[in-house]
TIVEX-406043 format. One line per field, with one value per residue (C-alpha): residue in three letters; x negated, y, z. Coordinates in Angstrom, 1 decimal. Example, Ala and Ser with C-alpha at 12.3 -4.5 7.8 and 13.67 -1.06 7.14 Angstrom:
2
type <- c(ALA_SER)
x <- c(-12.3_-13.7)
y <- c(-4.5_-1.1)
z <- c(7.8_7.1)
END
This chain:
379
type <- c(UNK_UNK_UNK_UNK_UNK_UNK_UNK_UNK_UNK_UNK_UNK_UNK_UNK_UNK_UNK_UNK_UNK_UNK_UNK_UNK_UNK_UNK_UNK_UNK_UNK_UNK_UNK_UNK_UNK_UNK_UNK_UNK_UNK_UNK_UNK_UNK_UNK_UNK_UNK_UNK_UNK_UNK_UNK_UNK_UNK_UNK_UNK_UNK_UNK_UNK_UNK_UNK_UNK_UNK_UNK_UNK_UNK_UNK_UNK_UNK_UNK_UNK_UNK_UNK_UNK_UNK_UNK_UNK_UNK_UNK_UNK_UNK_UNK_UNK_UNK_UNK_UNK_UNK_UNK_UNK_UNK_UNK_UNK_UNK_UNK_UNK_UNK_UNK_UNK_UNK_UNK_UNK_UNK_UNK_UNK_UNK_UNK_UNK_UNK_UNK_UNK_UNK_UNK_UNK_UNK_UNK_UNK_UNK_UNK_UNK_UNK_UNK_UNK_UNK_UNK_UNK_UNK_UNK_UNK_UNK_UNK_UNK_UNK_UNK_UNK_UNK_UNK_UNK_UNK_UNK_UNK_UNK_UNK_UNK_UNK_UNK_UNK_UNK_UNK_UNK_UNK_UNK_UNK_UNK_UNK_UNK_UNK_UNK_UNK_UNK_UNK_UNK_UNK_UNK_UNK_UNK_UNK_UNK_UNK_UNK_UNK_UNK_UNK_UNK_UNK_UNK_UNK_UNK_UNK_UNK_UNK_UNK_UNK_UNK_UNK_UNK_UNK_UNK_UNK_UNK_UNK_UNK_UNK_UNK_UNK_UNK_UNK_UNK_UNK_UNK_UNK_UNK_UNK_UNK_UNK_UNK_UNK_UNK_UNK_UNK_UNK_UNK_UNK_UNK_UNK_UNK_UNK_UNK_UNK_UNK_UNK_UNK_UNK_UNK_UNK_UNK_UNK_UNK_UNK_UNK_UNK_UNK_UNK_UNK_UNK_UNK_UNK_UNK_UNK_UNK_UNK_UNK_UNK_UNK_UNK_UNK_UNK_UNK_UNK_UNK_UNK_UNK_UNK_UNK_UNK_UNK_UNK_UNK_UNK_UNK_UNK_UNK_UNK_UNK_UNK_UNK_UNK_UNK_UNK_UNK_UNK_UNK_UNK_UNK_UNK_UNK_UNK_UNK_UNK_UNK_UNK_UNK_UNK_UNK_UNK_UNK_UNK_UNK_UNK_UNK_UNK_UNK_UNK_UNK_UNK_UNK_UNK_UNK_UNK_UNK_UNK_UNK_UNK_UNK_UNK_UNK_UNK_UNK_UNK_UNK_UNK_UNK_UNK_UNK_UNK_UNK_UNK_UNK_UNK_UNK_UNK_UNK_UNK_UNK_UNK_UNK_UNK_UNK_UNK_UNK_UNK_UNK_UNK_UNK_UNK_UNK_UNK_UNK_UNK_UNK_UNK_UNK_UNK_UNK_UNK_UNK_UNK_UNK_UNK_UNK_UNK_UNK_UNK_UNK_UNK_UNK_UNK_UNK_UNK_UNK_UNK_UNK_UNK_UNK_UNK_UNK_UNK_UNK_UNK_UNK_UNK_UNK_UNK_UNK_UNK_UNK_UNK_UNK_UNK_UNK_UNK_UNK_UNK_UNK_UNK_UNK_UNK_UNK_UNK)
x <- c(-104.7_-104.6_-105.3_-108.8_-109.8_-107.6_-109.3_-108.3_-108.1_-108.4_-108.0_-106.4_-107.7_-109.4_-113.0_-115.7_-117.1_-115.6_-116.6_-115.5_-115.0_-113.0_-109.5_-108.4_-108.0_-104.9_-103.5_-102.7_-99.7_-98.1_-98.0_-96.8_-99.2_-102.7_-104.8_-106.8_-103.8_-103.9_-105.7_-104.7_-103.7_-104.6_-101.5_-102.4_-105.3_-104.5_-101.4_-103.2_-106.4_-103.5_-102.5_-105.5_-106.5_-103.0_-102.8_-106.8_-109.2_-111.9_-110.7_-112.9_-112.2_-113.4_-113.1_-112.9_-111.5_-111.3_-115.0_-114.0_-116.6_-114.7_-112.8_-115.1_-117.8_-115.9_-112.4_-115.3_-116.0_-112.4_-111.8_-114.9_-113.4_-109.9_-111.3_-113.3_-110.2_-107.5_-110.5_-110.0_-113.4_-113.2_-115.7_-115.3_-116.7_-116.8_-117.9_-117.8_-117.9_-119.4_-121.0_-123.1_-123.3_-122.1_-124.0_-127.4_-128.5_-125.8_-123.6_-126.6_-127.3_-123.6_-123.5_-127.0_-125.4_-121.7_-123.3_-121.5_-122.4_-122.5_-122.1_-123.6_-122.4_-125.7_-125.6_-129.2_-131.8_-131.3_-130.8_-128.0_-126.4_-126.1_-124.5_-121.3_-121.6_-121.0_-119.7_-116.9_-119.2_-120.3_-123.9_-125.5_-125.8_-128.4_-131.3_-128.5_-127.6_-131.0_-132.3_-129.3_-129.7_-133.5_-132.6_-130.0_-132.5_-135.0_-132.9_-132.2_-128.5_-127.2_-127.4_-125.3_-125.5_-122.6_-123.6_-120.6_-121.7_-120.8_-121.5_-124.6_-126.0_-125.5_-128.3_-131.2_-130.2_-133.9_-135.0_-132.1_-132.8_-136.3_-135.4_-133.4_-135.8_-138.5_-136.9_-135.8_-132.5_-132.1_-128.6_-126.3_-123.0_-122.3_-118.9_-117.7_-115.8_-112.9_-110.1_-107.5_-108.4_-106.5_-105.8_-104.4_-103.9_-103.7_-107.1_-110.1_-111.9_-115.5_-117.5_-116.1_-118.0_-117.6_-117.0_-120.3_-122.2_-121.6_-122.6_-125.8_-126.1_-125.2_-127.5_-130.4_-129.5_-129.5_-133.1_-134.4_-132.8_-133.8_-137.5_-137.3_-136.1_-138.4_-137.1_-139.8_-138.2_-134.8_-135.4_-133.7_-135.5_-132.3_-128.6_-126.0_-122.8_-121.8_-124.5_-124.1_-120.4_-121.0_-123.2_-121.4_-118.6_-121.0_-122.0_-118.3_-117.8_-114.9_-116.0_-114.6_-115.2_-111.4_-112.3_-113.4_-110.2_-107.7_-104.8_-105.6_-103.9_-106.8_-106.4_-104.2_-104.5_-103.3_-103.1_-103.9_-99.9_-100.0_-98.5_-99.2_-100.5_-101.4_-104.5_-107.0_-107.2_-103.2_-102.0_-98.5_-95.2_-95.1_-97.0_-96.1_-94.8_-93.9_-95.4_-97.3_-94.6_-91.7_-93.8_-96.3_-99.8_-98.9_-95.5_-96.6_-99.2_-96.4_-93.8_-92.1_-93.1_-97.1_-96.5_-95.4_-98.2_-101.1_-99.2_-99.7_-103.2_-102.2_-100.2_-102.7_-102.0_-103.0_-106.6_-107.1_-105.7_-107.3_-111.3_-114.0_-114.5_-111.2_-111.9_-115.2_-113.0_-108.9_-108.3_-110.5_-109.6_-105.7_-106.9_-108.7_-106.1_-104.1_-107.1_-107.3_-104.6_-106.0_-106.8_-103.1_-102.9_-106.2_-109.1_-111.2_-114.4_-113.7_-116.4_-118.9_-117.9_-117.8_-121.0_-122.8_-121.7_-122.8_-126.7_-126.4_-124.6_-127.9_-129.8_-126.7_-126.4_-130.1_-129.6_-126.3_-128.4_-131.7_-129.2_-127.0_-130.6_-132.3_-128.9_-128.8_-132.3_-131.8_-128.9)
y <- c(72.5_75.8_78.7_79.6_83.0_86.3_89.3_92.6_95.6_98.2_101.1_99.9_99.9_103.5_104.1_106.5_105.0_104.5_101.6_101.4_97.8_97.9_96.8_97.2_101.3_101.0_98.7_102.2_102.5_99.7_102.6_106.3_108.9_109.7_106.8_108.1_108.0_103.9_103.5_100.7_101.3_100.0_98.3_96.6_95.2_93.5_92.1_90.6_89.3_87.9_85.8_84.7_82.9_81.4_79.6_78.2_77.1_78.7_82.0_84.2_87.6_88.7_93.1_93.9_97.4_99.6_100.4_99.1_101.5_104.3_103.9_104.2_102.3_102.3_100.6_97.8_97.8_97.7_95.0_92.8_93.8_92.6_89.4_88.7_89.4_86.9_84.2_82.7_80.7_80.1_80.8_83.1_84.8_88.0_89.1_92.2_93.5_96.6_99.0_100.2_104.0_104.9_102.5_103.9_102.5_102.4_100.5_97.5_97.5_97.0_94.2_92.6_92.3_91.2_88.6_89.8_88.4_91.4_91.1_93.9_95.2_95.4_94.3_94.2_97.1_100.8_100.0_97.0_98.6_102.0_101.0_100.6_101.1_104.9_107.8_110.2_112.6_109.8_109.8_106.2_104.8_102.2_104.0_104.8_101.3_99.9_101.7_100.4_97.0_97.0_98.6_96.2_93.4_94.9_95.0_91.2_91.5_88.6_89.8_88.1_90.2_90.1_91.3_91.2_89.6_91.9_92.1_94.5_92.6_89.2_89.9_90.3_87.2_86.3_90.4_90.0_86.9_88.1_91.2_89.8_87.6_89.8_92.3_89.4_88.4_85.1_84.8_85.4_85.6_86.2_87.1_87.1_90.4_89.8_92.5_94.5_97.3_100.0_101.9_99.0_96.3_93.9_93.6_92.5_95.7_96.4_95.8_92.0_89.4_87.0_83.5_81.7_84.7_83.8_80.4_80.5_83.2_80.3_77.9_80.5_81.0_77.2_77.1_79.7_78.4_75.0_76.3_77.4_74.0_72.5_69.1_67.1_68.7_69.1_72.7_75.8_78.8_80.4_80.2_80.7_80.2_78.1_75.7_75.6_74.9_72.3_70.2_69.7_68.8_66.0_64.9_64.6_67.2_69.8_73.4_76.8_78.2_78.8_78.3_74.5_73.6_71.4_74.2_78.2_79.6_79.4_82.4_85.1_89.5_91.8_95.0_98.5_98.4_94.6_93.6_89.9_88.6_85.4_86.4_89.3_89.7_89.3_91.7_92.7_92.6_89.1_87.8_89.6_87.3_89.8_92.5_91.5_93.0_90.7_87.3_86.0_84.9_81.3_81.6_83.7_80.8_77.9_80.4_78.9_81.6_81.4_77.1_78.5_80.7_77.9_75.5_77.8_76.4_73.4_73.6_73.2_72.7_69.3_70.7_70.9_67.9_65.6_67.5_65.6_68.2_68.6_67.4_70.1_73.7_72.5_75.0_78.0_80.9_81.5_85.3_84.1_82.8_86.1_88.9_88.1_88.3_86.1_83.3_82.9_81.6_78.9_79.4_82.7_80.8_77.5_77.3_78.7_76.3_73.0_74.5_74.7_71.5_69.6_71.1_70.6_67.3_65.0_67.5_68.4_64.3_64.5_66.6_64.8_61.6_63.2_64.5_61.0_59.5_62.3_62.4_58.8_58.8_61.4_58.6)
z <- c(99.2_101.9_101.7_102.4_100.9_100.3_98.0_99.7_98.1_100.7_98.4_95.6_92.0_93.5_91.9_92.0_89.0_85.1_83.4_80.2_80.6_84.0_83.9_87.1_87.1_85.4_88.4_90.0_87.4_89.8_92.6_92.9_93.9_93.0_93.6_96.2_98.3_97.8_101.7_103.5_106.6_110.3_111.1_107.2_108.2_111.6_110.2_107.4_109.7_112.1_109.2_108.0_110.7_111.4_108.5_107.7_109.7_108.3_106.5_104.1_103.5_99.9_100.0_97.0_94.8_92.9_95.2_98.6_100.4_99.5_102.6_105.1_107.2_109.9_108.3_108.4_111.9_112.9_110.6_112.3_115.6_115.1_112.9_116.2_118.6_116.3_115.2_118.7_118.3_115.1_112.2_109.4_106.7_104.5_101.6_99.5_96.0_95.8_92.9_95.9_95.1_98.8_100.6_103.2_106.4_108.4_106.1_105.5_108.9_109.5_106.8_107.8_111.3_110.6_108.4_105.0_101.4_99.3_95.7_94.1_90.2_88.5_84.8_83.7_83.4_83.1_79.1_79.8_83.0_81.7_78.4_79.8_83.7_84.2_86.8_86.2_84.3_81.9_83.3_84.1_87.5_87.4_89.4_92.3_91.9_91.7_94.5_97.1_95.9_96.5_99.9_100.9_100.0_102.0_105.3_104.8_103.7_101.7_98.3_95.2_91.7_89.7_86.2_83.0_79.9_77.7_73.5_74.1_77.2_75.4_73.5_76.1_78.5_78.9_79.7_82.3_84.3_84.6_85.7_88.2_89.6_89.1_91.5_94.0_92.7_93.4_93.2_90.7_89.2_85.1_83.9_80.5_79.5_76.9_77.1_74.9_73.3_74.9_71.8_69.7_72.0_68.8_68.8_71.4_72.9_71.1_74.1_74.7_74.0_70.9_72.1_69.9_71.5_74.9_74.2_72.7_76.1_78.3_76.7_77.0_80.6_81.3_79.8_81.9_85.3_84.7_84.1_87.6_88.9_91.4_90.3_93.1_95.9_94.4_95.5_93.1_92.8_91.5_92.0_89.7_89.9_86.7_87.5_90.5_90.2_87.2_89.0_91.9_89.4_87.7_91.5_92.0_94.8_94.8_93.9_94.5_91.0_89.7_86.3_86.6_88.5_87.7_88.9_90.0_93.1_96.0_97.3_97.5_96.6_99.1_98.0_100.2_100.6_101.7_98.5_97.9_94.6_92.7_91.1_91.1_87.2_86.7_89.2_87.8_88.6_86.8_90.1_93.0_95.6_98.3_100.8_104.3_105.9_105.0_104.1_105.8_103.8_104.9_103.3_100.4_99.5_99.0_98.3_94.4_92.4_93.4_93.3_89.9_89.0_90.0_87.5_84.7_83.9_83.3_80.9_78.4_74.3_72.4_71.6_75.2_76.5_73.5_74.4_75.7_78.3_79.8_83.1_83.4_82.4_82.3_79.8_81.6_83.5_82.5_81.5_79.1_77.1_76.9_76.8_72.7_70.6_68.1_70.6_70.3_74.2_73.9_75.7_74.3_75.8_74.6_72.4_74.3_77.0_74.5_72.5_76.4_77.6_74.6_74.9_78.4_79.2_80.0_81.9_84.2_84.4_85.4_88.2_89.5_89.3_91.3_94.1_94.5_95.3_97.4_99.6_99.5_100.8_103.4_104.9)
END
């Protein structure tokens, strides 16, 4: 395995936002100064574009925060320039994560042009969104947030939405999807929230969602996407990401969803500073590996204690390694095992996941099956 992807956080765990359910505002603690300070510099950024593409072929750069935009449009454009100057012919991508309260024009223009994917944070209507997606006054952001989307959309700009499955928006799955494809959403991303409460870290935080939850939500979401399956011409009218990823698991292909592999460790973080990382959602001093300026991302990626890091999901209990579905999820995202106390260390979706893949075994066998013959055909 290489290194393909690295998540850069250009200004650190900085926000202009406050989700309640965020946990990567704390990841300022790591630094001194206020956190609007966190701004990676120039000399940063070529050094970590250099790398990229001297260690993969094809590199994708995934910008990420804290609210990435926050630094400027321009940090962008210098970014594409160098990226264009080091690629030496070869292709690459980018993509961002963005809440999308600072984008306008300029800035979709910009990403309409340079060929970004932008994953926009939208978790559902005003009622869903608002619930738990707020500004530093507390206030809502979903018209702001509605209104770029729609706009970025309208410019032609690859648009992915990345909504958190949460224990209020659990329960309106179906007033979601449509929403989303109503409003021209056709791809997306849903991520579980499970975290500690910060007051009494003992126990889960109110707003994660319970595991039997999240898998009736899954099964509901299956239903609905496989309604809008155009199963003559093998033709999707929506993507998202867990099928996406579980059926090119049943076909037999590789996928790039960390949770259904067999070991994490992908990609790498580098932080506004160019401190190198193992994972986005662990960043700690349990899994630095070093800073751009003394490693290079090449060396970083095979360096012992990241090795080390990516082995971690394997090492799996008897329930796991005894499960029907072992090969599908490996034990899940290794977060997930930690975020709940009272998980002690298995999976907290585990029995979403085996409660899903159970309902949804022959139909994702269906679809593998349909695509070995139409590819077969296509020969």
């Amino acid at each position: 395995m290489t290194l393909q992807s690295v998540v850069i956080k250009p200004v650190g765990s900085f926000c202009n936002l406050r989700c309640d359910y965020c946990f990567y505002l704390e990841k300022s603690l790591l630094y001194d100064s206020h956190p609007s300070k966190h701004l990676m510099t120039e000399k940063i950024l070529e050094e970590l574009i250099k790398n990229m593409f001297a260690c993969t072929s094809y590199p994708t750069f995934i910008w990420h925060g804290g609210e990435p935009t926050l630094i400027g449009l321009n940090f962008f454009i210098k970014a594409v320039v160098y990226q264009k100057y080091y690629s030496n012919g070869k292709s690459f991508a980018n993509a961002i994560q963005t809440n999308g309260m600072l984008l306008d024009d300029n800035w979709a223009n910009f990403l309409r042009d340079e060929n970004f994917l932008v994953g926009i944070s939208i978790d559902g209507p005003k009622h869903v969104h608002d619930i738990y997606r707020k500004d530093n006054h507390g206030k809502g952001t979903f018209e702001t947030v509605f209104e770029k989307a729609k706009m970025l959309l309208s410019k032609g700009v690859q648009v992915n939405i990345l909504a958190t499955v949460n224990n209020y928006s659990v329960k309106y799955i179906t007033e979601i999807y449509n929403f989303f494809v109503k409003n021209g959403f056709n791809f997306m991303q849903f991520n579980p929230v499970v975290e500690r409460d910060k007051t009494n870290p003992d126990f889960v935080a109110s707003y994660s969602v319970k595991a039997k939850d999240y898998g009736r939500f899954l099964c509901e979401l299956f239903d609905l996407w496989i309604a809008d399956f155009d199963f003559k011409n093998l033709k999707q009218k929506t993507s998202i990401r867990f099928f996406d990823s579980l059926i090119r698991k049943f076909v037999g292909m590789t996928t790039d969803h960390c949770i259904f592999q067999k070991k994490c460790g992908n990609y790498l973080v580098c932080e506004h500073n160019g401190d190198i990382f193992s994972c986005d959602y662990l960043v700690s001093k349990d899994t630095y590996i070093g800073n751009l300026n003394e490693i290079s991302l090449n060396d970083a990626f095979y360096s012992s204690s990241h090795i080390a890091f990516a082995n971690q999901k394997a090492e799996l209990g008897n329930e796991c390694k005894n499960c029907k579905w072992i090969e599908l999820c490996y034990g899940g995202c290794i977060k997930d095992r930690t975020s709940d106390p009272q998980d002690k260390g298995h999976n907290h979706f585990c029995i979403s996941n085996q409660y899903f893949f159970k309902k949804a075994e022959s139909r994702l066998k269906k679809l593998a099956m349909l695509y070995h013959i139409y590819y077969k055909h296509l020969e």
